[in-house]
Backbone as CSV, one residue per row, in Angstrom:
resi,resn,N_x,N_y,N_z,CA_x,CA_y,CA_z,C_x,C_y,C_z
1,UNK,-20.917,-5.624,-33.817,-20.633,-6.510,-32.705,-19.167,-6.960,-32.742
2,UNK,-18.469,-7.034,-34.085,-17.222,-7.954,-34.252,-16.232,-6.641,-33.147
3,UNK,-16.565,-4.872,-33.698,-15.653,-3.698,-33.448,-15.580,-3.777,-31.645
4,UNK,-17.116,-3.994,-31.331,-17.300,-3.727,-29.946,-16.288,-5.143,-28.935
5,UNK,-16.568,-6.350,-29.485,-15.602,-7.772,-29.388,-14.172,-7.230,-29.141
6,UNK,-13.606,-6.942,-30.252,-12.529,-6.327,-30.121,-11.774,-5.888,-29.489
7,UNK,-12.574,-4.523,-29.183,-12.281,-3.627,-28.186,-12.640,-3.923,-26.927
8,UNK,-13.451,-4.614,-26.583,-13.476,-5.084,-25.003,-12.202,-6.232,-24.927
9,UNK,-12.186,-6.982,-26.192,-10.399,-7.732,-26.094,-9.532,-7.055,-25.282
10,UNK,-9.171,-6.302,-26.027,-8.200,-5.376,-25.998,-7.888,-4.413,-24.629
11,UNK,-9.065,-3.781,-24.440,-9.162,-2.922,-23.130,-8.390,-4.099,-22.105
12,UNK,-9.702,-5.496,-22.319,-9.444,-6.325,-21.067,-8.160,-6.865,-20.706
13,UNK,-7.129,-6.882,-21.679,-5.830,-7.534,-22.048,-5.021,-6.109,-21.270
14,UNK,-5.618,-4.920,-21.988,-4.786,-3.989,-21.270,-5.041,-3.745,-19.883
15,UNK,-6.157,-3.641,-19.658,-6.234,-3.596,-18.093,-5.762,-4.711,-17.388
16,UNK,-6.016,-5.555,-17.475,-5.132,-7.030,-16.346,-3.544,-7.024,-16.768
17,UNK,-2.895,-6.418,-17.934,-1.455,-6.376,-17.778,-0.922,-4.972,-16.832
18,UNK,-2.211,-4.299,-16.912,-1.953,-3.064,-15.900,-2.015,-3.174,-14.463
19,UNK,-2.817,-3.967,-14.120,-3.469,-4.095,-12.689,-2.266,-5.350,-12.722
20,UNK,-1.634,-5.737,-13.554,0.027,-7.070,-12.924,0.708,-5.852,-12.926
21,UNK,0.894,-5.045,-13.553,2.096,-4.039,-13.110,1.890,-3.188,-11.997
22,UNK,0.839,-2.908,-11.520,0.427,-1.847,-10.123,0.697,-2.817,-9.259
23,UNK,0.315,-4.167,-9.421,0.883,-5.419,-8.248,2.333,-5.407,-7.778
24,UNK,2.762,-5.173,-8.823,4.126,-5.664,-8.805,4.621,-4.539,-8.040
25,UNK,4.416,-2.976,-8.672,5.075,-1.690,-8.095,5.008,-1.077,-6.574
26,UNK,3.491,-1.938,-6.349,3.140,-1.512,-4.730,4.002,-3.071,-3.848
27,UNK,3.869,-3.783,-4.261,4.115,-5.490,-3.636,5.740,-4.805,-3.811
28,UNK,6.074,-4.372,-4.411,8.155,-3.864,-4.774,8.122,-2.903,-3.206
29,UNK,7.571,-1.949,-3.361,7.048,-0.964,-2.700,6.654,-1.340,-1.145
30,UNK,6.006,-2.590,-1.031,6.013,-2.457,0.058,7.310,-3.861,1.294
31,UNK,7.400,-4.447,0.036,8.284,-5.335,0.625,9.869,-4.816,0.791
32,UNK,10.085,-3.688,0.088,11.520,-3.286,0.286,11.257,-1.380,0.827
33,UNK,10.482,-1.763,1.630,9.702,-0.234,2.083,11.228,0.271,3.274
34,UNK,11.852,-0.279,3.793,13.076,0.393,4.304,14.033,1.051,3.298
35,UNK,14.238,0.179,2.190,15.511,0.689,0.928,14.838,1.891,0.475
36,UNK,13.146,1.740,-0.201,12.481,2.694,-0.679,12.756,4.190,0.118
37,UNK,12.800,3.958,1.311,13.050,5.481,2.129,13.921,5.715,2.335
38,UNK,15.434,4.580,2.547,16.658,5.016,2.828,17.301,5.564,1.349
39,UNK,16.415,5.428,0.382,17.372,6.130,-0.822,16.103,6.848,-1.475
40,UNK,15.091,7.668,-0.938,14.508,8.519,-0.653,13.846,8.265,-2.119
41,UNK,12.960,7.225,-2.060,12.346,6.933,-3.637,10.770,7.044,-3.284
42,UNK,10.340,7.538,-2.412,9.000,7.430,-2.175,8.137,8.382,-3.477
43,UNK,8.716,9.108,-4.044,8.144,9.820,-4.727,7.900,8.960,-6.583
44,UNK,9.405,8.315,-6.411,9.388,7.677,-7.846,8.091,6.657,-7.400
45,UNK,8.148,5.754,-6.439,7.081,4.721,-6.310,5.712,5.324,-6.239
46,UNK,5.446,6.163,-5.793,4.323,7.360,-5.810,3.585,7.617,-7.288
47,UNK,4.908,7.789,-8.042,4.702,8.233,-9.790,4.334,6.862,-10.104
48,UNK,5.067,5.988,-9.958,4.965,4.804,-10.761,3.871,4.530,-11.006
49,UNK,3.096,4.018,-9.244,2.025,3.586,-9.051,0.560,4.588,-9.692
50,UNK,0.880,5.631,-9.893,-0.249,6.589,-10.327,-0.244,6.585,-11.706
51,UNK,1.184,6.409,-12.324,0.558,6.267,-13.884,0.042,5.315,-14.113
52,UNK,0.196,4.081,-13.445,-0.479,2.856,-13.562,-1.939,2.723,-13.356
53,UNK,-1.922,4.047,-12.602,-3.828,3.790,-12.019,-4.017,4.460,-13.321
54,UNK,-4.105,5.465,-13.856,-4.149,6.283,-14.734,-4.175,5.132,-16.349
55,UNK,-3.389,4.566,-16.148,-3.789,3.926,-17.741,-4.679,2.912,-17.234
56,UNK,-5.330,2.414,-16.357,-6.047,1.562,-16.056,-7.325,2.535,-15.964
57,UNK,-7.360,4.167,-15.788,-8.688,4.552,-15.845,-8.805,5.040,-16.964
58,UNK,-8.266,5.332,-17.887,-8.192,5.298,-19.312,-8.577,4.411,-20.084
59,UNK,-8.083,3.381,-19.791,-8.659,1.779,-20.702,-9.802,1.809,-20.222
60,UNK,-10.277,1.869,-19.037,-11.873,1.089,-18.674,-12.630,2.530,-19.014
61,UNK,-12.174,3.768,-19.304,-13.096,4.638,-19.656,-13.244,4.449,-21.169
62,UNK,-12.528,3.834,-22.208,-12.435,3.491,-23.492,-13.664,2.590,-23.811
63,UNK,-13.020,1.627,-22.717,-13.754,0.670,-22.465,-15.916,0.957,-22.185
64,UNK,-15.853,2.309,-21.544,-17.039,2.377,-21.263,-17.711,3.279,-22.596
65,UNK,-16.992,3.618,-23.009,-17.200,4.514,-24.715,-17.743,3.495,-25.654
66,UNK,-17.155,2.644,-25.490,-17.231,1.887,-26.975,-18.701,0.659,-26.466
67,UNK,-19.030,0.776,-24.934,-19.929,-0.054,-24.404,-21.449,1.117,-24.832
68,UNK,-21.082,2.090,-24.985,-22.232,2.909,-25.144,-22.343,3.385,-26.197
69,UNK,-21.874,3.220,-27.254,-21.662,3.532,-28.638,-22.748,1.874,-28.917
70,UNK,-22.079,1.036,-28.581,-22.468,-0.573,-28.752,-24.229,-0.241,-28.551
71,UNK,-24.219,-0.281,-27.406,-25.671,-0.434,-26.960,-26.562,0.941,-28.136
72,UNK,-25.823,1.898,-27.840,-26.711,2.954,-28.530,-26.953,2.572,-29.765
73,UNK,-25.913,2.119,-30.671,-26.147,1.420,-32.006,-27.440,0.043,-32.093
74,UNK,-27.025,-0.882,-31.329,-28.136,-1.905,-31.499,-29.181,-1.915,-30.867
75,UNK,-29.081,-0.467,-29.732,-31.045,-0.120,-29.068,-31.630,0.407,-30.395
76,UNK,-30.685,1.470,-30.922,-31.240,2.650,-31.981,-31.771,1.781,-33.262
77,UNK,-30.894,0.291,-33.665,-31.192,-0.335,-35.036,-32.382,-1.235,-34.519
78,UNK,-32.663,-1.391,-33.529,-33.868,-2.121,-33.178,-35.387,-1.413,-33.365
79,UNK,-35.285,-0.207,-32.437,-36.138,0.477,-32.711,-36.186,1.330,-34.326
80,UNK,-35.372,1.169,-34.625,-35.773,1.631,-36.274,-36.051,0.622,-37.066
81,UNK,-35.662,-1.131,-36.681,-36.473,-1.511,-37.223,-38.040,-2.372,-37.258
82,UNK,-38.156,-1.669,-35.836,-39.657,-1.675,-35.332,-40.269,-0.837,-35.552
83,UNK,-39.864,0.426,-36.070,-40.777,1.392,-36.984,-41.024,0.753,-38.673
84,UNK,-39.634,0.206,-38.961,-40.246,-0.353,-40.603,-41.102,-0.932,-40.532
85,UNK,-41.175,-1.692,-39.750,-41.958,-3.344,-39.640,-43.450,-2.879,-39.410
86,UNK,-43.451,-1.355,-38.485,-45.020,-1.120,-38.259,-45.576,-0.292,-39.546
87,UNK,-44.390,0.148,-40.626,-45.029,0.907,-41.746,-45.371,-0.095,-42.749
């Protein structure tokens, strides 16, 4: 329980500093959306914003690993020790 704690810390810390940086890159993006095209950056803001989605579907897929590792561990130690208990 302490590993699984942890790691949902962690994911969650990384994902909300991710989802402030995709804020920031699209909110940049769209408030200076004339400069963005007059110096032909649509592509860098394009990249930006996609690696950002990208480590945000990375963390919450980590995130969903270590949620099913969790559960599988304390369904699996339950039922094994509802077999001791019936021997």
């Amino acid at each position: 329980a302490e590993w699984y704690g942890r790691v949902t810390r962690s994911t969650g810390r990384k994902t909300q500093d991710t989802l402030a940086e995709l804020g920031r890159v699209s909110s940049e993006a769209l408030q200076l959306l004339r400069t963005v095209r007059a110096l032909n950056a649509e592509d860098l803001h394009r990249r930006l914003f996609q690696r950002q989605n990208d480590i945000i579907n990375d963390t919450q897929r980590q995130r969903g690993v270590a949620l099913g590792v969790f559960s599988a561990a304390s369904n699996g130690l339950g039922v094994l020790l509802q077999m001791v208990t019936l021997l």
